[in-house]
N, C-alpha and C positions, 0 to 999 in steps of 0.2 A: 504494500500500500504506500503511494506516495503523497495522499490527498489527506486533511483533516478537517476536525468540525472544529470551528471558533468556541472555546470555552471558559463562560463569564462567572464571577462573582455571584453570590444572591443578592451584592450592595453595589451590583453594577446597575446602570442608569438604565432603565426602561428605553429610552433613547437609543441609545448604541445595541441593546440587544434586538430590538426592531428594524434597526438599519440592516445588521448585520443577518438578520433571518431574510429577511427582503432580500439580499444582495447574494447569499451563498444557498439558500434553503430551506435550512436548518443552524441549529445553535444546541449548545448545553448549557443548562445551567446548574451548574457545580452546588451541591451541598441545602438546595431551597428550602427542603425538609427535614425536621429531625430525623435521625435514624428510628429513634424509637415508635415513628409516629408508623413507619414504615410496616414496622411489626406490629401494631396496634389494630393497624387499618387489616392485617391479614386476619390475626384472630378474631377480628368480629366477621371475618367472613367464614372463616368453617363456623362459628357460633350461627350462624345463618343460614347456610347454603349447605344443603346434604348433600353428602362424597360423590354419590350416582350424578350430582349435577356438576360435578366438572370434569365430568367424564368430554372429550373431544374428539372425534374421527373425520374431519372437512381436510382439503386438499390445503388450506392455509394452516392448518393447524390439527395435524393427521394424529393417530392413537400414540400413545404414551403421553403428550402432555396434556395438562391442564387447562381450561377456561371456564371462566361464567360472564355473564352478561347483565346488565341492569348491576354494575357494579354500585352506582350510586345508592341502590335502595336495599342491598347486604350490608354496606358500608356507611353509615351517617359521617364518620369520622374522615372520609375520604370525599364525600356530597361537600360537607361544610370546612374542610381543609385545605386538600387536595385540588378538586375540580371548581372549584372557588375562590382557589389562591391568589390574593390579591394583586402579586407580579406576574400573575399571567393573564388573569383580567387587564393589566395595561397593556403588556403584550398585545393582546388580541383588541383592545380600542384600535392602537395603533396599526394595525396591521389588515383587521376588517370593516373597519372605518364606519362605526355604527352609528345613527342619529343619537340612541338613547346609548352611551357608556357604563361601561361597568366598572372597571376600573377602583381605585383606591383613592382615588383623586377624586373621581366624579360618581361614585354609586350611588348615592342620593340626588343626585344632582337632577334626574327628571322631577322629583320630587319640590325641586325648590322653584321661586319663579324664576328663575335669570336660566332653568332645565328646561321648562317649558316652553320658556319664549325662545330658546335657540330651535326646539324640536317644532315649535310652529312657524319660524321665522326662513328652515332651510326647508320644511313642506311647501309651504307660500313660495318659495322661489323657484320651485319645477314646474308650478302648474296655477293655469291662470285657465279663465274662464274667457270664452268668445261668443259671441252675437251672430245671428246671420239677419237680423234686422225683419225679422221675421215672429219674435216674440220667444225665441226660442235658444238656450245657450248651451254650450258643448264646452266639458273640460279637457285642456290641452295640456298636456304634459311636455317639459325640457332633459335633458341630458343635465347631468352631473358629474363629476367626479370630487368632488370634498364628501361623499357618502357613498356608501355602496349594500345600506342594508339598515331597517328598521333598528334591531336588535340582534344579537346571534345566542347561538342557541347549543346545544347537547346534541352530538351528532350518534354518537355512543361513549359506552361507560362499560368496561371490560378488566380482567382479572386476566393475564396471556402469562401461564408457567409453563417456561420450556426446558424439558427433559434431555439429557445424551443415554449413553455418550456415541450412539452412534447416529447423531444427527446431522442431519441437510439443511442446506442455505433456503431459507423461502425462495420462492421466487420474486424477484423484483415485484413493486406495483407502486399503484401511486392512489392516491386517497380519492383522485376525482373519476377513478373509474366505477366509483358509485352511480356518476350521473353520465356516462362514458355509452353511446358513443355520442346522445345528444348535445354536450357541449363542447363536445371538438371542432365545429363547424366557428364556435366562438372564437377559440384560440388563433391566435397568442396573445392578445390584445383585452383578455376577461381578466376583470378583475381580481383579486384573490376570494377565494370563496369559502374555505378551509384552512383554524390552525391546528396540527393536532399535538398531542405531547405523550410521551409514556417519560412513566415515574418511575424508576429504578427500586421497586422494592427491596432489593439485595443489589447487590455490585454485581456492574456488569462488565464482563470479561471477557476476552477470544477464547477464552475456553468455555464459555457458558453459553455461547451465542449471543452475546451483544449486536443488535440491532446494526443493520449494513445498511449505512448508507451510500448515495452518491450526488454533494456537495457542487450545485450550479445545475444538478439537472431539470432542476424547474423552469430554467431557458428553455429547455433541447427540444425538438420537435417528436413527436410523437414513435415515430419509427428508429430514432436513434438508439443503440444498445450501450450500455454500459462495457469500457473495458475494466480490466480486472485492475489496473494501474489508478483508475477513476473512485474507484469503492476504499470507504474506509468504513470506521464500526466504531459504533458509541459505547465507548469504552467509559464509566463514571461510577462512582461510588455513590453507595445508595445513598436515597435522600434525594439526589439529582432528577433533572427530567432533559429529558431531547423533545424538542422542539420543531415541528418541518411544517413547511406549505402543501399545498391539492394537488401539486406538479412532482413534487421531490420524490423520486427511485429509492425504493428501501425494503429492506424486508429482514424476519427473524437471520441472527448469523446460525452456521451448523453447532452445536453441543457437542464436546467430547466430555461433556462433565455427568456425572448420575446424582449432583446438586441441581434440585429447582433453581432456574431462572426467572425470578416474579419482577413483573411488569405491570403496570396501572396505567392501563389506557384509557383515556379519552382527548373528543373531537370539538371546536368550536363551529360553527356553521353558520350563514347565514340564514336571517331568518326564512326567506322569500325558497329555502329549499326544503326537498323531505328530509328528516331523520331519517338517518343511516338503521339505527333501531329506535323501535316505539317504545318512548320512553312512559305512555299512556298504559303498557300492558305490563312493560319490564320492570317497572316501580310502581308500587300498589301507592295509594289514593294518600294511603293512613302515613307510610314513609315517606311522601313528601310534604305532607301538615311537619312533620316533626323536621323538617330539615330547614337551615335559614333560609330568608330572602332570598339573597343572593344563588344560593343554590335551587334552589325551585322554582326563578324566573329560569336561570339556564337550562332545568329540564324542560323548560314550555309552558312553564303556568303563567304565563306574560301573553298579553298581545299587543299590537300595534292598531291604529283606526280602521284598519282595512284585513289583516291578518291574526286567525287565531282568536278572535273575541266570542266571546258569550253576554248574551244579554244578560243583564243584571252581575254580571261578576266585574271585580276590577280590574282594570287593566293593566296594572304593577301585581296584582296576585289573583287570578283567577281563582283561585281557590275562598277567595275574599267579597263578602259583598257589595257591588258598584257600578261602577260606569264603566264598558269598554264599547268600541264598535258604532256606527252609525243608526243605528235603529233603537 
């Protein structure tokens, strides 16, 4: 391997690690979470999830290792920690340019007026009303780029332990082949659409299969292959997360180890796309009353004027009684 991933601080500037995810990929960030929280977050998941369910045999994730899904609603400490974590919330302000932020800076911030009047001030700017002098008017919509999405959202929330020691390299893939081959006809010129992150519950190793990346290839055109000289592997001690774009080449490294490889996956999204998984079935009702704000708008309990509302419920907590939606 002659290629690396940039690896920051947890008291490096949100600033530089957004440029830096932008410009290369992907990022690491070194050390974000306690170790112990690492091991916290896994024992409330066997405390939850019986053995039969992380059972695995799919071609990304074949028999002998591990998975479950709806990690967020096994795990409260992972909902409210982890996938909530407030430097990655700016991270992904920055990165998927939401009207309503999430962020550590600005999470209340819809909440307050000077939140409201920007999230009404940059709607009012796309779309004006027109006359045909006929008694009758039509809304016109503009192009943007200072936004690219009401709010974003929980794409999935996943548990991925990988076994050796006689393990194979996933195959490469990229996060937007979820929406693939529809939005290829966009590229290269679509915005970002997806950040995702795995969380190093244990250290991760070239003997454990540390995640293979390939660093810039979110430029590359669709048909380009990865050489073997382009690939490196997110080598970090637990606590850490890797960080990649919708585009970035990556996939499990092989295991020569008969140590789990535990991994805390999840996706940002925006909002205007489907969930990767349904976070309506994979997290029961009652597990997202009990998890914060901030984590139960990212599973979907939020909507915006036009997307995701229920009458009568609020628009900051659907779960909450209020106003969301036009009707």
């Amino acid at each position: 391997m002659t290629t690396t991933l940039r690896t920051f601080d947890a008291n490096d500037s949100v600033e530089d690690i957004a440029a830096t995810l932008q410009r290369d990929g992907g990022v690491i960030i070194r050390g974000l979470a306690p170790e112990r929280l690492m091991d916290d977050v896994y024992a409330e998941v066997e405390a939850n999830v019986a053995p039969a369910d992380f059972e695995s045999s799919t071609d990304l994730w074949p028999e002998g290792n591990k998975t479950i899904g709806g990690l967020a609603g096994a795990s409260p400490l992972f909902a409210d920690r982890l996938l909530a974590h407030p430097k990655l919330l700016d991270v992904a302000d920055a990165v998927l340019l939401p009207i309503v932020r999430m962020g550590s800076n600005t999470r209340r911030a819809a909440e307050k007026p000077e939140g409201k009047k920007r999230q009404k001030d940059i709607l009012e700017s796309t779309v004006s009303a027109a006359e045909n002098y006929g008694g009758s008017t039509q809304a016109i919509f503009s192009a943007t780029a200072s936004v690219n999405c009401n709010y974003y959202q929980v794409g999935a929330t996943l548990l991925l332990e990988l076994y050796g020691p006689e393990g194979e390299n996933q195959i490469f893939h990229r996060e937007n082949a979820n929406y693939q081959p529809f939005v290829e006809a966009l590229l290269p010129n679509m915005p970002e659409i997806i950040m995702s992150a795995m969380w190093a519950g244990t250290d991760f190793t070239i003997e454990n299969g540390a995640t293979r990346f390939v660093p810039g290839s979110h430029e590359w055109p669709e048909e380009r292959v990865a050489k073997e000289h382009e690939i490196t592997q997110a080598v970090m001690p637990k606590g850490s997360v890797l960080l990649w774009l919708s585009r970035s080449l990556h996939g499990a490294g092989a295991s020569t180890s008969s140590d789990g490889r535990v991994g805390y996956f999840h996706s940002y999204i925006v909002d205007w796309l489907r969930q990767e998984e349904n976070q309506y079935i994979a997290v029961s009702t009652e597990a997202a009353r009990r998890m914060s704000l901030p984590a139960r708008q990212l599973l979907g309990y939020r909507s915006s004027k036009s997307l995701g509302w229920v009458k009568g419920r609020d628009e900051e907590d659907l779960l909450a009684k209020g106003v969301s939606g036009n009707i």
